[in-house]
BAVOVEX-522524 format. One line per 3 residues: for each residue x, y, z of C-alpha. Coordinates in nm, 2 decimals, always signed. Last residue first. Layout:
N
X/Y/Z; ...;
end
This chain:
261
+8.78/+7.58/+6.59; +8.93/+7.51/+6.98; +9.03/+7.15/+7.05;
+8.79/+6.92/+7.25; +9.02/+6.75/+7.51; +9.07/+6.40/+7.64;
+9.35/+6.36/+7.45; +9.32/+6.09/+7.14; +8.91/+6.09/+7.15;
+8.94/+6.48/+7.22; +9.17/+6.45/+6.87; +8.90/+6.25/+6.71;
+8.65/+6.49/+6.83; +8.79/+6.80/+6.68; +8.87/+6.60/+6.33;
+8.47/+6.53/+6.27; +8.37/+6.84/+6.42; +8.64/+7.00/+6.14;
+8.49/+6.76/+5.90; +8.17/+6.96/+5.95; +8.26/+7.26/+5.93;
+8.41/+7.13/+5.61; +8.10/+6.98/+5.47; +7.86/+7.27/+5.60;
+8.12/+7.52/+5.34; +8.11/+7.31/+5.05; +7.72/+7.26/+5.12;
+7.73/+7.64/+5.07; +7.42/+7.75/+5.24; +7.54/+8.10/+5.41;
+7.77/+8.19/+5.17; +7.48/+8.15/+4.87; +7.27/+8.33/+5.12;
+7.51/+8.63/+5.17; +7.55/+8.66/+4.79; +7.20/+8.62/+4.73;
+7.12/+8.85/+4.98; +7.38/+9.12/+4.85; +7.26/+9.10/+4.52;
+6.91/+9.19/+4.61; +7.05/+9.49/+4.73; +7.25/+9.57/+4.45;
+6.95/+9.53/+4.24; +6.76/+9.76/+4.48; +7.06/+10.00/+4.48;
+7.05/+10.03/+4.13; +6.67/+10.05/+4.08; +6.62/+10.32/+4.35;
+6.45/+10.58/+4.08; +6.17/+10.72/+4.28; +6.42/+10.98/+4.47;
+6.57/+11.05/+4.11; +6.19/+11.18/+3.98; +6.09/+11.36/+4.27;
+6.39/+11.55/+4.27; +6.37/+11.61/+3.91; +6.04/+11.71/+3.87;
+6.13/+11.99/+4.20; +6.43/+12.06/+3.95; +6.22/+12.15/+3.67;
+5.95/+12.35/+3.90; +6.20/+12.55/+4.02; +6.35/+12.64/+3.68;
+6.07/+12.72/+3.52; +6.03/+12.95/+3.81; +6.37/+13.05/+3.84;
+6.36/+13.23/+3.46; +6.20/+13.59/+3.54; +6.46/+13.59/+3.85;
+6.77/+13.49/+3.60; +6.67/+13.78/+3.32; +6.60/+14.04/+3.59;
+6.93/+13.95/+3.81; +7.11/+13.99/+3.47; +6.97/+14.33/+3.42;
+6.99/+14.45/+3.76; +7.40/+14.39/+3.67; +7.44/+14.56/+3.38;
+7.27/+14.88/+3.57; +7.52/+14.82/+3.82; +7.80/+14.77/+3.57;
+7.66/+15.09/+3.46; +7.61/+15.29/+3.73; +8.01/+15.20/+3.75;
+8.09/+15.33/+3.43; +7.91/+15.68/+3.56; +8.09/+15.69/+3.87;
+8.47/+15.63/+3.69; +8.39/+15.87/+3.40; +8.25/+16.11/+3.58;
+8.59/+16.17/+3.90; +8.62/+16.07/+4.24; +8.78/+16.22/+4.51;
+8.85/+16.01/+4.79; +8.95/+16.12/+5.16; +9.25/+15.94/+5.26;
+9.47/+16.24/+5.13; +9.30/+16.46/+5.41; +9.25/+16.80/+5.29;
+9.05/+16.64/+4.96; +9.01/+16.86/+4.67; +8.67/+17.03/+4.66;
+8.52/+16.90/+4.42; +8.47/+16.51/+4.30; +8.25/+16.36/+4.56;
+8.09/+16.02/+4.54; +7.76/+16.03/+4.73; +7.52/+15.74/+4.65;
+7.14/+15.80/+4.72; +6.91/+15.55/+4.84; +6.50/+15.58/+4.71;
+6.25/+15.33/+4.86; +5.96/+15.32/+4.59; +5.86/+14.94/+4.64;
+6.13/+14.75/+4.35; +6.41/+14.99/+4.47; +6.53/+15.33/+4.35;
+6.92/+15.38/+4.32; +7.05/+15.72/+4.28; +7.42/+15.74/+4.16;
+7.55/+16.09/+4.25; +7.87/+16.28/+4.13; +7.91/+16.52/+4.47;
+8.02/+16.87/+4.44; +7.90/+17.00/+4.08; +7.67/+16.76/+4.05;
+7.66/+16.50/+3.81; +7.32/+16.25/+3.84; +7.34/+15.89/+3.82;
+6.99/+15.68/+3.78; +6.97/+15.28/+3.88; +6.64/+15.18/+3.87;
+6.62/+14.83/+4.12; +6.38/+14.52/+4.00; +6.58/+14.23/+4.09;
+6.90/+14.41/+4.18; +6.84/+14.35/+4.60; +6.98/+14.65/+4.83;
+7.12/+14.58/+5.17; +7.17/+14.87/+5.34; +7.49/+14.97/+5.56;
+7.47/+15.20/+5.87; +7.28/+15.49/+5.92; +7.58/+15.68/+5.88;
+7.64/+15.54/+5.53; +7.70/+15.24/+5.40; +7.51/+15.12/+5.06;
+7.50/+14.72/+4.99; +7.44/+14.53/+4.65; +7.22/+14.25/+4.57;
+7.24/+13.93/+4.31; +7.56/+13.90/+4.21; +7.73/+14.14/+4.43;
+7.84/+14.50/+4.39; +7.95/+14.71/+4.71; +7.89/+15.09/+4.71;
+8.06/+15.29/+4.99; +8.33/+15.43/+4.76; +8.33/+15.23/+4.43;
+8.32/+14.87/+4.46; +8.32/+14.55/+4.19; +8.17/+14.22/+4.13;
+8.12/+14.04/+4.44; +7.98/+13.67/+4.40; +7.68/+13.61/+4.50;
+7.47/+13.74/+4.76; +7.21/+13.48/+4.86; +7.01/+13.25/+4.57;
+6.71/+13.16/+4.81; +6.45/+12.97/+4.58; +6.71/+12.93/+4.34;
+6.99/+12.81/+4.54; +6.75/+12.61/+4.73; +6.61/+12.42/+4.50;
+7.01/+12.33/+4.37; +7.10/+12.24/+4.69; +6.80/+11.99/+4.68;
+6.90/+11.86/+4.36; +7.24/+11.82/+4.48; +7.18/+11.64/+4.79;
+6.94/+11.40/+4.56; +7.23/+11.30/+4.34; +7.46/+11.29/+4.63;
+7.22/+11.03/+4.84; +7.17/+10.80/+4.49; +7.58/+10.80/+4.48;
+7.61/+10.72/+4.85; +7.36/+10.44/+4.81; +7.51/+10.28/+4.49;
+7.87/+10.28/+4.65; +7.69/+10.09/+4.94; +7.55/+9.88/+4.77;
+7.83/+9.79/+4.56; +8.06/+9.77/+4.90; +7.81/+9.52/+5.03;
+7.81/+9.31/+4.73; +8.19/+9.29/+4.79; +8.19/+9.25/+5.15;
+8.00/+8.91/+5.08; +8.18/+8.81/+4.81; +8.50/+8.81/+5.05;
+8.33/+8.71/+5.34; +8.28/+8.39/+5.12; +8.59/+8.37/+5.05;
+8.73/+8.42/+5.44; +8.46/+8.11/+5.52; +8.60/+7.88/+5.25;
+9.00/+7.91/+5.34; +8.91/+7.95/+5.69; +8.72/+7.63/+5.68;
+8.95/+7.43/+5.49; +9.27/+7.54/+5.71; +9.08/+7.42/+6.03;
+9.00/+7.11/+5.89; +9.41/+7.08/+5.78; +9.49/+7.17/+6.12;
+9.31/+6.92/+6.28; +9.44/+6.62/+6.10; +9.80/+6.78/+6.08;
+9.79/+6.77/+6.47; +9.68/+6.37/+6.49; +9.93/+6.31/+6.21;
+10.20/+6.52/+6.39; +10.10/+6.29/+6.73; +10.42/+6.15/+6.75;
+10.61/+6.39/+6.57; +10.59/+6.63/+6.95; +10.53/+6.94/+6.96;
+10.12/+6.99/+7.06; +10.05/+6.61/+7.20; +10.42/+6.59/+7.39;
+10.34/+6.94/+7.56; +10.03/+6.75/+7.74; +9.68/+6.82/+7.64;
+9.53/+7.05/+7.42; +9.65/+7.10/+7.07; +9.54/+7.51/+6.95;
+9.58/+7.62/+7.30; +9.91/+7.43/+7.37; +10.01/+7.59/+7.01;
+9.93/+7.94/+7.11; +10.11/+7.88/+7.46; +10.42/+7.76/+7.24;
+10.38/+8.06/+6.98; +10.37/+8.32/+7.30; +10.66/+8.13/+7.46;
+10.87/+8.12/+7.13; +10.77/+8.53/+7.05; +10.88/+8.57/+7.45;
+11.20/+8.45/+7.39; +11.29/+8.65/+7.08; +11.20/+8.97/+7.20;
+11.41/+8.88/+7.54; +11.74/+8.80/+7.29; +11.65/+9.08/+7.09;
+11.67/+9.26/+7.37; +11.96/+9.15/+7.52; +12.17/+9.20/+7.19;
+12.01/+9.54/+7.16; +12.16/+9.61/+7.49; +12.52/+9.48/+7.42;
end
């Protein structure tokens, strides 16, 4: 029973809103906006109305278009010069890079690699670093020695056996595979730092280069006033607005009242 009521009270106020709509679109007395009398009159209107919406709403069609294409060309210049610039920086600043591998306090990255001991942890960069190990007959030892003299020793002990079965014991094969991969590593940091410059200066030609080369967006640019002028001057368009006038002011010749557009 209460969704009967309220479909009842849904479908009243629907017919008073599209009554009060219709009063609004036909001024005047309820006979001029329902009645067949003045269906003529209405249709007159109406069908003005129809002709300009149907023209205006394809022309803002075109228009949005050319403005999408613009857009799209904009956003696709901005990402090419976002990553060009990302990419300067990457090689003028190239971070920490991936991590490769860890043995005991020794962390690996790309393009650095940290030491912690009770001082704390150093940051160690490849480009230019001696890697050394040395066996000893407590501690295995990897000596690294960077690019201005500093000189950072890596414990890994081996003997005694651990009292604590937390402590690590590690044995040659392990600390001198992983001098290696560090080794391996200063290597590749060599070869990529010996190659940014050419890089650098590549990537500076080709920023300057892509933020010159605005020829898509121009065109779409210029598209987008021709479209919007083409909408703007349509005499299709001016001859329906103005037979809408024309049909407004019959009707406030009928009525009395000048009808909305």
């Amino acid at each position: 029973m209460e969704d009967a009521v309220r479909i009842v009270v849904l479908l009243v106020l629907v017919g008073i809103i599209w009554g009060l709509r219709r009063m609004y679109l036909f001024p005047k007395e309820w006979a001029f906006a329902f009645s067949r009398q003045y269906a003529d009159n209405r249709e007159d209107v109406a069908q003005a109305r129809r002709r300009v919406r149907e023209l205006d709403r394809k022309g803002e069609r075109q228009v949005s278009t050319a403005r999408s294409e613009l857009a799209a060309h904009r956003a696709s210049y901005d990402k090419k010069l976002d990553a060009l610039e990302q990419r300067i920086a990457a090689l003028r600043n190239p971070g920490t890079g991936e991590r490769l591998a860890r043995l005991g306090d020794v962390t690996l990255f790309e393009h650095l690699l940290t030491v912690e001991d009770e001082a704390g942890t150093h940051t160690i960069p490849l480009a230019g670093l001696a890697v050394r190990f040395d066996p000893g007959q407590r501690n295995h030892s990897i000596y690294l020695t960077r690019a201005n003299g500093q000189l950072i020793r890596a414990k890994y002990p081996h003997h005694p056996p651990p009292a604590d079965e937390h402590d690590q014991r590690f044995d040659e094969d392990q600390v001198r595979d992983f001098a290696v991969d560090i080794e391996n590593a200063v290597a590749r940091e060599n070869s990529f730092r010996a190659r940014i410059p050419q890089q650098l200066a590549q990537a500076q030609k080709d920023l300057a280069r892509a933020r010159k080369d605005t020829t898509a967006q121009d065109e779409a640019s210029e598209r987008l006033s021709q479209v919007e002028a083409r909408h703007r001057d349509d005499p299709r368009r001016k001859e329906a607005h103005a037979a809408l006038e024309n049909a407004r002011e019959r009707w406030k010749d009928l009525t009395g009242h000048l009808p909305p557009k």
